[in-house]
MARVO-505398 format. One record per residue (C-alpha): residue in three letters; residue number from 1; y, x, z. Coordinates in steps of 0.1 Angstrom, whole numbers. Layout:
! residues N
code;pos;Y;X;Z
ALA;NUM;Y;X;Z
...
END
This chain:
! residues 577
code;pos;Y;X;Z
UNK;1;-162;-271;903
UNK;2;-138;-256;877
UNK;3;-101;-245;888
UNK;4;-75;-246;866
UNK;5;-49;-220;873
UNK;6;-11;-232;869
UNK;7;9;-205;881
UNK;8;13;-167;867
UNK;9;3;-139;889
UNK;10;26;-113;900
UNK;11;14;-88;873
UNK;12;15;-112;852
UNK;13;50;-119;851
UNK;14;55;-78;845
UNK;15;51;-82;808
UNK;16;64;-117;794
UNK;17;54;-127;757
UNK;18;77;-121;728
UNK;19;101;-151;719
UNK;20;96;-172;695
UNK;21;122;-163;674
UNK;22;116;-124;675
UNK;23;72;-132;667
UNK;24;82;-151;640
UNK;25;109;-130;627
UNK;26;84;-101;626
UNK;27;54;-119;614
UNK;28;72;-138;585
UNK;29;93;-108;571
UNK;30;53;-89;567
UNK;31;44;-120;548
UNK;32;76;-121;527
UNK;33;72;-82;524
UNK;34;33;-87;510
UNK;35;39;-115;495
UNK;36;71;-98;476
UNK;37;52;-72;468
UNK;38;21;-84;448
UNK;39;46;-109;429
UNK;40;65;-76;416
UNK;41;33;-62;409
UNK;42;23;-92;387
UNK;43;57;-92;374
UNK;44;58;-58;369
UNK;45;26;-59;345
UNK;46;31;-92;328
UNK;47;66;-73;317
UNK;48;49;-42;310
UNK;49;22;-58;286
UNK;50;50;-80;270
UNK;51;75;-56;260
UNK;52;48;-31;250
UNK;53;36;-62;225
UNK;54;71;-66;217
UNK;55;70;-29;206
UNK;56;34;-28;190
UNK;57;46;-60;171
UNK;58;79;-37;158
UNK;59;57;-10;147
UNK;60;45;-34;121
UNK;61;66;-52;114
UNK;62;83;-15;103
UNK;63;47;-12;82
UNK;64;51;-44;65
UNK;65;86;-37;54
UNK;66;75;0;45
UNK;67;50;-9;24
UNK;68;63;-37;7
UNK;69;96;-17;0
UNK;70;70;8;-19
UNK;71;51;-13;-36
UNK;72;85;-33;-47
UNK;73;99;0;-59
UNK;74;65;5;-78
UNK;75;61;-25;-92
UNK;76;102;-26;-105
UNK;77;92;4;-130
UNK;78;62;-18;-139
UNK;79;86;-46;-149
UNK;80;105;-19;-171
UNK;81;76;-10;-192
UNK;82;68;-49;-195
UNK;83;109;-50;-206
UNK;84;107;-19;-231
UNK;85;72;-28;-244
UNK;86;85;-64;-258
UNK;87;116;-36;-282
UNK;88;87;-31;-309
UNK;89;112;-22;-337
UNK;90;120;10;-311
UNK;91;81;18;-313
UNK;92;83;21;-349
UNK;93;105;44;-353
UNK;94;98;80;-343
UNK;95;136;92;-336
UNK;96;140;58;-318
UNK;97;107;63;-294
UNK;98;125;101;-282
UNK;99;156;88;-274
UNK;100;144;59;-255
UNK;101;123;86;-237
UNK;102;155;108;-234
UNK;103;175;77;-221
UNK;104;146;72;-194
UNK;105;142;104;-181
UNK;106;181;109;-178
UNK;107;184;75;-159
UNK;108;157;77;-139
UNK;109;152;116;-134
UNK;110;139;128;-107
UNK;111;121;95;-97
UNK;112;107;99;-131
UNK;113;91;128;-149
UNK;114;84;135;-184
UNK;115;79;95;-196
UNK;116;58;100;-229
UNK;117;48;77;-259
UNK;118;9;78;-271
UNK;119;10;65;-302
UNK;120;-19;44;-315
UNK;121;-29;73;-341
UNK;122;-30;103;-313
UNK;123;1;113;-321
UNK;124;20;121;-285
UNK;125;55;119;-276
UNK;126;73;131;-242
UNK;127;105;141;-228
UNK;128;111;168;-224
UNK;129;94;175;-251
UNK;130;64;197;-243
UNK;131;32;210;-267
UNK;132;0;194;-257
UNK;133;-18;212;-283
UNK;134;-39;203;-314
UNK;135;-68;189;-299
UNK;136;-45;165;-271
UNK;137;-59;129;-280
UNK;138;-37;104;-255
UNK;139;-62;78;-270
UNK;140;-91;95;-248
UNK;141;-71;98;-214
UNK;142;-79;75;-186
UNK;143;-41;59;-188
UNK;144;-41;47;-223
UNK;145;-74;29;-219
UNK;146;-69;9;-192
UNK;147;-31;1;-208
UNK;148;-53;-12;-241
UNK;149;-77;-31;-218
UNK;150;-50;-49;-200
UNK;151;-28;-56;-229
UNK;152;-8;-82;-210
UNK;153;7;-63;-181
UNK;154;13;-31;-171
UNK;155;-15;-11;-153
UNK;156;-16;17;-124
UNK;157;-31;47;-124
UNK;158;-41;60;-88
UNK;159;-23;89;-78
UNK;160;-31;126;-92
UNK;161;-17;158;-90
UNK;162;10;165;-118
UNK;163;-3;190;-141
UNK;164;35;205;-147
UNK;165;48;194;-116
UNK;166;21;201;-91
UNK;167;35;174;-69
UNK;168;14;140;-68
UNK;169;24;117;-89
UNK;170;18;75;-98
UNK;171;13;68;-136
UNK;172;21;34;-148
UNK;173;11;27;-182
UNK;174;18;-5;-208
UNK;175;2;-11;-240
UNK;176;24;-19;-272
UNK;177;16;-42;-298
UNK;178;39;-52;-328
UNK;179;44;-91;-339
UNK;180;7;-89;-357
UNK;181;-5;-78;-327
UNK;182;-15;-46;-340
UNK;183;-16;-15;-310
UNK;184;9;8;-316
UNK;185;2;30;-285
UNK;186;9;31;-250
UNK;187;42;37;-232
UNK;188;37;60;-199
UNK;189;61;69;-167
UNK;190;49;94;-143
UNK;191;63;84;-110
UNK;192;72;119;-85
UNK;193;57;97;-54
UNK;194;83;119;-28
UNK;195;108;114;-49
UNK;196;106;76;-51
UNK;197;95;72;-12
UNK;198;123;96;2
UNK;199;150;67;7
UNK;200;122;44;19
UNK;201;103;61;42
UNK;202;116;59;81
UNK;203;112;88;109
UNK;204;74;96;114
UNK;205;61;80;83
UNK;206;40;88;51
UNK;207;24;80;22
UNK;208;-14;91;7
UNK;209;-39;86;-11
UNK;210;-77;72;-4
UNK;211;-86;109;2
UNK;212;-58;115;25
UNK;213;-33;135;-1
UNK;214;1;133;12
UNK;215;25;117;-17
UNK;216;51;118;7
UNK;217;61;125;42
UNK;218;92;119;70
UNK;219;89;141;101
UNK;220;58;158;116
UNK;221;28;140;114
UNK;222;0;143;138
UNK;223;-30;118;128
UNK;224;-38;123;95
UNK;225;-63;140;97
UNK;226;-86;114;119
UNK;227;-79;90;96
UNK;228;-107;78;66
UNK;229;-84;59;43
UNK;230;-113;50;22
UNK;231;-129;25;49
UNK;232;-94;10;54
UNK;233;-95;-26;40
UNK;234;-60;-42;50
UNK;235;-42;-31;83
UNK;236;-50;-13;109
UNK;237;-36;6;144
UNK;238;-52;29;167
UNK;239;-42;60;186
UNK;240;-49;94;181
UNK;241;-41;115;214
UNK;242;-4;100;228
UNK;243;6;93;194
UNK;244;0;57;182
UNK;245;-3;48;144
UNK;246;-5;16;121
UNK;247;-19;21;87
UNK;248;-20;-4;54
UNK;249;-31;-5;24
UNK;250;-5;-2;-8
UNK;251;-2;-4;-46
UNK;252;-20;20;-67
UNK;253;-49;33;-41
UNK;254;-22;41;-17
UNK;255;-19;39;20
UNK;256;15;34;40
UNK;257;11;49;79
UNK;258;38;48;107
UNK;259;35;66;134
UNK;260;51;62;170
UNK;261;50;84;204
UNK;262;28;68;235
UNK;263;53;85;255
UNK;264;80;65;238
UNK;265;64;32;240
UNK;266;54;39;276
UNK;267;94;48;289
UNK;268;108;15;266
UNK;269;83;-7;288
UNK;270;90;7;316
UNK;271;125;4;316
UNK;272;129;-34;317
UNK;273;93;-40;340
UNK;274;115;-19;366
UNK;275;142;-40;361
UNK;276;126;-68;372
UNK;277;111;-50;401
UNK;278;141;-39;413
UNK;279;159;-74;411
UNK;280;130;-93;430
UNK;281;132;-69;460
UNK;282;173;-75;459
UNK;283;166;-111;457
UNK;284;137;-106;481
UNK;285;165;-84;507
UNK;286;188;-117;506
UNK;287;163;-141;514
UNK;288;151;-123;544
UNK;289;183;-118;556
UNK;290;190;-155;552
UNK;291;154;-165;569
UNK;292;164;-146;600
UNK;293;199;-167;604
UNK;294;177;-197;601
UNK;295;150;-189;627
UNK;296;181;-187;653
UNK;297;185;-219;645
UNK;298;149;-231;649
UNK;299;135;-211;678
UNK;300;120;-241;696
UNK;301;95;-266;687
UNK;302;64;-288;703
UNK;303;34;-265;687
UNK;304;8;-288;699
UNK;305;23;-317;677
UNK;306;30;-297;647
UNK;307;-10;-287;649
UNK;308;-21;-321;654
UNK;309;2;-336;628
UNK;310;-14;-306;603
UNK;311;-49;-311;612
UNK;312;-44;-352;603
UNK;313;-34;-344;568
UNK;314;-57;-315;565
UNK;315;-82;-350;574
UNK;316;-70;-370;545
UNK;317;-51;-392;575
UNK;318;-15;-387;562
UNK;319;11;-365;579
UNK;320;31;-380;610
UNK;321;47;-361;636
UNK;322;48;-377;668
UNK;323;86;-389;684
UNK;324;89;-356;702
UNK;325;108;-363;737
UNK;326;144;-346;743
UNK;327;144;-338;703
UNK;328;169;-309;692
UNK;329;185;-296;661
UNK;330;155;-271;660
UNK;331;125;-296;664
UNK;332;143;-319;639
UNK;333;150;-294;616
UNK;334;112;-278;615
UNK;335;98;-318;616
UNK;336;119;-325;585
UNK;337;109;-292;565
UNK;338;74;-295;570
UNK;339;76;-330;559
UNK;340;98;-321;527
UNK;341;67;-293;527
UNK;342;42;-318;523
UNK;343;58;-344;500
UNK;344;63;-307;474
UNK;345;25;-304;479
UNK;346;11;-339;474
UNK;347;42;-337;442
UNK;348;21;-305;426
UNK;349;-9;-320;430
UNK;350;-1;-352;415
UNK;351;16;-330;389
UNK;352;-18;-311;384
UNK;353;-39;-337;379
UNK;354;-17;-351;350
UNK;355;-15;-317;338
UNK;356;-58;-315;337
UNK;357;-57;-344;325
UNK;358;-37;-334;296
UNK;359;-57;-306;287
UNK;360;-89;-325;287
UNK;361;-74;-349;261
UNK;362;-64;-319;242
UNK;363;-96;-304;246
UNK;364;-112;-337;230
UNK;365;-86;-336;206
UNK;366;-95;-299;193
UNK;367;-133;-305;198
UNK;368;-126;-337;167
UNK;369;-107;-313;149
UNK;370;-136;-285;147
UNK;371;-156;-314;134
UNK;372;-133;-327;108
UNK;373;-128;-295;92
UNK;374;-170;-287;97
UNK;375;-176;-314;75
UNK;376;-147;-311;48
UNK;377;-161;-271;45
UNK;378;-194;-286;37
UNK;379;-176;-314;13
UNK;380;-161;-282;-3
UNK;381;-189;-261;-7
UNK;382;-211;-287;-27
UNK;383;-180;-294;-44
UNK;384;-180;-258;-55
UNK;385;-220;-256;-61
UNK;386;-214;-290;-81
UNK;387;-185;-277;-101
UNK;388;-206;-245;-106
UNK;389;-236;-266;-120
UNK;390;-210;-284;-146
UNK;391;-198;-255;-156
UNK;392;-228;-239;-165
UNK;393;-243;-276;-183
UNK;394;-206;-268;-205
UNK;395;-218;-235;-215
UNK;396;-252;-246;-218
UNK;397;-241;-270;-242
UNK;398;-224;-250;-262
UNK;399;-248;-226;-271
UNK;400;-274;-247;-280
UNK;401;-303;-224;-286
UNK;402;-310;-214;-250
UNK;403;-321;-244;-239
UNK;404;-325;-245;-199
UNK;405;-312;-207;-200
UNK;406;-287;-209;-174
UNK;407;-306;-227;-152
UNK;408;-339;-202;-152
UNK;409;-315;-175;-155
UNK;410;-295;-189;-117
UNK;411;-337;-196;-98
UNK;412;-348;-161;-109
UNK;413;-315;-142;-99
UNK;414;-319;-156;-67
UNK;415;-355;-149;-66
UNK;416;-352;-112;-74
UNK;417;-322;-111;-49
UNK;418;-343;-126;-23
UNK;419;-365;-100;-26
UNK;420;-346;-74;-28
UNK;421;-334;-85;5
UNK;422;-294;-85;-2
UNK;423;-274;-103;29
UNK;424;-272;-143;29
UNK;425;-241;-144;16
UNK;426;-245;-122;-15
UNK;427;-273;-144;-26
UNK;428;-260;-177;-30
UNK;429;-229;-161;-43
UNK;430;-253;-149;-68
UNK;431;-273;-184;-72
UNK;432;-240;-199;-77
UNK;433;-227;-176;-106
UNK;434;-254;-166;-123
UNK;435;-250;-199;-146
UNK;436;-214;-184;-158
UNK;437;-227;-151;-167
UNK;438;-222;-163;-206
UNK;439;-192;-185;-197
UNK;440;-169;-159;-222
UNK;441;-191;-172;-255
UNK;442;-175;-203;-254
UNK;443;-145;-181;-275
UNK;444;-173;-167;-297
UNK;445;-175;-187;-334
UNK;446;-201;-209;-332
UNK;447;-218;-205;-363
UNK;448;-220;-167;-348
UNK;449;-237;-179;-320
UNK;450;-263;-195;-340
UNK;451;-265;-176;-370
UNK;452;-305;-175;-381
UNK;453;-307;-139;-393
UNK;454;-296;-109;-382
UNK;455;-255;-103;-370
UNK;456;-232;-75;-391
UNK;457;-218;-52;-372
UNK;458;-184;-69;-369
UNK;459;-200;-102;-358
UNK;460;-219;-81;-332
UNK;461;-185;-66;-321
UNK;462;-173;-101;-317
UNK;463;-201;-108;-295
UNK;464;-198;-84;-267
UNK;465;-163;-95;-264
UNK;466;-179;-123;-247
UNK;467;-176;-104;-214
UNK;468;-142;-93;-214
UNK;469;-130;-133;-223
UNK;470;-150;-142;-194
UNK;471;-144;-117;-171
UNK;472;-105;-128;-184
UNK;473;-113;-163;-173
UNK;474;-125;-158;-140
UNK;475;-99;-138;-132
UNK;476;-88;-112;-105
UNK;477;-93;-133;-72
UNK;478;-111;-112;-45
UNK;479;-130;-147;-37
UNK;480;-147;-148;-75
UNK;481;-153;-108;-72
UNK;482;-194;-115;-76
UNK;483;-185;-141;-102
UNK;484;-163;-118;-124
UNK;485;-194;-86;-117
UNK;486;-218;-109;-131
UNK;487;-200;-121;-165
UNK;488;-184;-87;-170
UNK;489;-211;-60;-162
UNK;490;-245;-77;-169
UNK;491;-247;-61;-205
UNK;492;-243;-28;-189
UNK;493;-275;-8;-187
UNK;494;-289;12;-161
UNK;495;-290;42;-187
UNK;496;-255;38;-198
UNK;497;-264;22;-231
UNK;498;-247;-10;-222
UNK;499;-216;-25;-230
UNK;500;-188;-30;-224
UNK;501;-178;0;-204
UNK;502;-212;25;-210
UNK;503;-221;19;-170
UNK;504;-250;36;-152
UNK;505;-269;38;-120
UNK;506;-250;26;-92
UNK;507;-220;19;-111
UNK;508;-230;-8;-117
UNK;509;-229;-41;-94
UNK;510;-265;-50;-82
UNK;511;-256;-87;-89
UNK;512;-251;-80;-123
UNK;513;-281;-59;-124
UNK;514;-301;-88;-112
UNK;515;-287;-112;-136
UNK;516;-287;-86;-165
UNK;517;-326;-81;-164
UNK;518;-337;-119;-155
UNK;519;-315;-127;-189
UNK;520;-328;-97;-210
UNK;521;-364;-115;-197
UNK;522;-350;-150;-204
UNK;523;-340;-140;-237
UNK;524;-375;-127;-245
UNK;525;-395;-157;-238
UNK;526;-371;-183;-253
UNK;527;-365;-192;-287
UNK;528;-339;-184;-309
UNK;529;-322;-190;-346
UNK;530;-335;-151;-356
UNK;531;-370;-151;-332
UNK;532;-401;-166;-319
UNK;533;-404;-167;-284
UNK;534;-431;-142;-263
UNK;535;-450;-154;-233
UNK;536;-450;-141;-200
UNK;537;-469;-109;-205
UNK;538;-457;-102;-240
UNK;539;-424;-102;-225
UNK;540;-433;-82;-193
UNK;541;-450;-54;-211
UNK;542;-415;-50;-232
UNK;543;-394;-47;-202
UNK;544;-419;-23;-179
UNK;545;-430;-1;-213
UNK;546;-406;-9;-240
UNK;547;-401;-14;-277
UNK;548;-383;-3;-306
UNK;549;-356;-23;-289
UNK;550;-356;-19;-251
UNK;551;-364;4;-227
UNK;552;-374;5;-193
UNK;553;-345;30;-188
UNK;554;-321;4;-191
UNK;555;-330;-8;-160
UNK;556;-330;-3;-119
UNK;557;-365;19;-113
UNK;558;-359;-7;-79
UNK;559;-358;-38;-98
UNK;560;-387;-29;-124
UNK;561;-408;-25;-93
UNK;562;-397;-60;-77
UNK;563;-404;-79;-112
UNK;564;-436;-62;-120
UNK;565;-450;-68;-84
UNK;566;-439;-107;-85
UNK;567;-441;-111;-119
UNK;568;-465;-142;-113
UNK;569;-442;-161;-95
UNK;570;-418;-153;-115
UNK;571;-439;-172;-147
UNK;572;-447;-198;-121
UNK;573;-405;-201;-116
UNK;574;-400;-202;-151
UNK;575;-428;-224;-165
UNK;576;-412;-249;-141
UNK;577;-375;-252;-154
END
């Protein structure tokens, strides 16, 4: 028989329980403590992380405005030479070309340094006026040719090391032409880079080159050296030791960096995350304080309903506390909170479910997005093959001669290219271009084109202009970079006996490699106003030995290999077009 026991012993009315109000006094203000303390920690990071973004972001934001400033100061003596290039009467007059040089260098000095005049006939003028010697030929320097090849803007020439200054320096240069359009010679500023940075540049900042030659400097630097400025595509951060840098890419083969102290970044995040600390552990000093008045106030209550009531809902039986007998303001007070407790909870949950199933929608809605644009790429891209294809039919046209050229010319580039195992990408660039590779005769006179006997000189000259005009016509977007290799540089030779620039070796793209020997190859086995055509091994023996007219010099020792050791499939390829 079991006995229940209803009264306390002696001993064990020596040591009564804690009160109510005291256990929960103690055991909530732990919880509030804990509790306190992780959310200041959370808070404390999130703030940390944010304002270090916040300050990250700064830094380049500072780059961005750096470097455009630079390249905008650049680029305004650019827009002088375009200004001064269009006063030809100036260029044609000796006295008239010195004191325009005079009236530069006195403006502009020290930004600029001795601006000079190359006249179309070697003839060189600079102020101040310095002797360059008898056998001085502007006409040969780096400068003047690419002003000539670029006749309708100014061009840049990447930093160098004056050779009367010693400092480095920026050349701009702009080609002048007279009303017949006759050169008359090129008009050149050297730009002192330190001297043109020093109001620009900000505390911890410089300028180099691609091989890490300081142009120009504010304050000490510490990470140039671990810095390859020749890998560095657009821009980048990083952090060498505690010092944090953002580098970028400028005008003329110039780099912009900005550096900034770890240490720095580290105390200006600090600073607010502690604020925030410190004002939830104020906040959290108040609202203990205030629970503690309010237990006083609630020190009694019927435990067994509470539980009962809590393991209903806990069920899925709703939450109803019994009428408690002899109710007081405590019991009334606790019954109502716990109730106002609940209706918050079932509140969020309602709330999250609308809120998941708002982000499902969403989700759907992204997930049709993605496949919208999936299929308008693809739309584009055969747009872009098909445009291609008309294209090269145009040019095809156009020269009559060649027949099917283009099209043999675009299956065996990708052939070779296939086998010379160049990425994805690079091939059907190459596919795609390859019919455009002649897109620049289409300015050549067409009875040039088709002329039955053998071209004069000048006609020949008129010829290989072809890719320049269609190097000019596919412009200088980085997106048409294979486009504009293969039409400008697939006349060049591996042996530097090409045109239009005397490439060699590796110099030379391997797209327009590719394309340069399957139309040399082309060109053999078709026929043409002033020639029979060769078949497949007449035309292969040519191009592996040679003849009075090519060499196998002219081309990759690579390539040669490839096309002699599928030189079948390759008559197979072209027999079929």
């Amino acid at each position: 028989m079991k006995v229940f026991k209803n009264k306390k012993s002696d001993s064990d009315r020596t040591t009564d329980p804690p009160k109510l109000e005291t256990h929960l006094t103690k055991r909530i203000s732990k919880i509030v403590f804990l509790s306190t303390a992780l959310i200041s920690f959370v808070l404390f990071l999130i703030t940390f992380l944010l304002v270090s973004h916040i300050v990250q972001n700064r830094q380049f934001v500072r780059i961005m405005e750096l470097e455009r400033n630079w390249a905008n100061v650049v680029e305004s003596f650019g827009k002088l030479l375009n200004v001064l290039s269009k006063q030809i009467e100036i260029f044609e007059n000796e006295e008239c070309v010195v004191n325009l040089l005079q009236q530069i260098y006195e403006q502009y000095h020290p930004l600029v340094a001795y601006p000079a005049f190359g006249r179309s006939d070697g003839k060189m003028f600079t102020y101040p006026k310095y002797d360059y010697g008898p056998d001085y030929d502007p006409r040969k320097r780096l400068w003047y040719q690419a002003a000539v090849q670029n006749p309708e803007s100014y061009v840049l020439v990447k930093p160098f090391i004056h050779a009367f200054l010693q400092e480095p320096t920026i050349a701009l240069a702009k080609a002048v032409y007279d009303e017949e359009k006759n050169l008359l010679g090129v008009l050149v500023l050297d730009l002192v880079a330190s001297r043109v940075a020093e109001t620009l540049l900000i505390d911890r900042s410089y300028i180099v080159d691609e091989t890490g030659q300081i142009l120009a400097k504010k304050g000490t630097l510490k990470t140039l050296s671990h810095l390859n400025f020749v890998a560095l595509e657009k821009i980048a951060s990083g952090r060498v030791g505690l010092t944090n840098y953002v580098a970028k890419p400028s005008i003329a083969g110039t780099y912009v960096v900005v550096e900034d102290s770890l240490l720095d970044q580290t105390l200006i995040s600090l600073i607010p995350s502690l604020s925030v600390v410190s004002s939830v552990f104020i906040v959290n000093l108040f609202a203990v304080r205030r629970l503690r008045k309010t237990l006083k106030k609630t020190v009694v209550h019927p435990m067994e309903n509470i539980v009962e009531a809590a393991r209903n809902y806990l069920s899925g039986r709703g939450f109803e506390i019994e009428e408690i007998e002899e109710p007081t303001y405590e019991t009334k007070m606790l019954a109502s909170e716990l109730s106002d407790m609940v209706m918050i909870i079932e509140s969020q949950i309602q709330e999250l479910k609308a809120n998941y199933d708002q982000l499902e929608a969403s989700q759907r809605e992204i997930e049709e997005m993605y496949e919208r644009l999936r299929l308008e790429e693809q739309e584009l891209r055969y747009a872009y093959n098909l445009f291609s294809e008309r294209l090269g039919a145009v040019i095809e046209s156009f020269d009559e001669p060649t027949g099917e050229h283009v099209q043999r010319v675009k299956r065996l580039s990708r052939f070779l290219a296939e086998k010379l195992n160049l990425p994805r990408e690079l091939i059907e660039q190459i596919e795609l271009y390859a019919p455009l590779h002649d897109i620049g005769k289409i300015r050549v006179p067409k009875e040039i084109l088709n002329k039955p006997g053998r071209l004069t000189y000048e006609e020949f000259e008129i010829v290989k202009k072809h890719v320049l005009w269609g190097a000019e016509m596919i412009g200088d977007d980085e997106k048409l970079r294979v486009a504009r290799n293969i039409v400008l540089y697939h006349h060049e030779r591996y042996d530097g006996s090409g045109y239009p620039f005397g490439l060699k070796d590796g110099e030379i793209p391997i797209e327009a490699q590719i394309v340069g020997l399957v139309d040399v190859y082309d060109a053999l086995r078709s026929d043409r106003p002033y020639k029979k055509a060769l078949n497949h091994e007449e035309a292969l023996r040519i191009i592996v030995e040679g003849d009075e007219k090519t060499s196998p010099r002219q081309f990759s020792p690579e390539l040669l290999e490839i096309f002699s050791k599928y030189s079948d499939e390759i008559k197979t390829l072209w027999e079929e077009l």
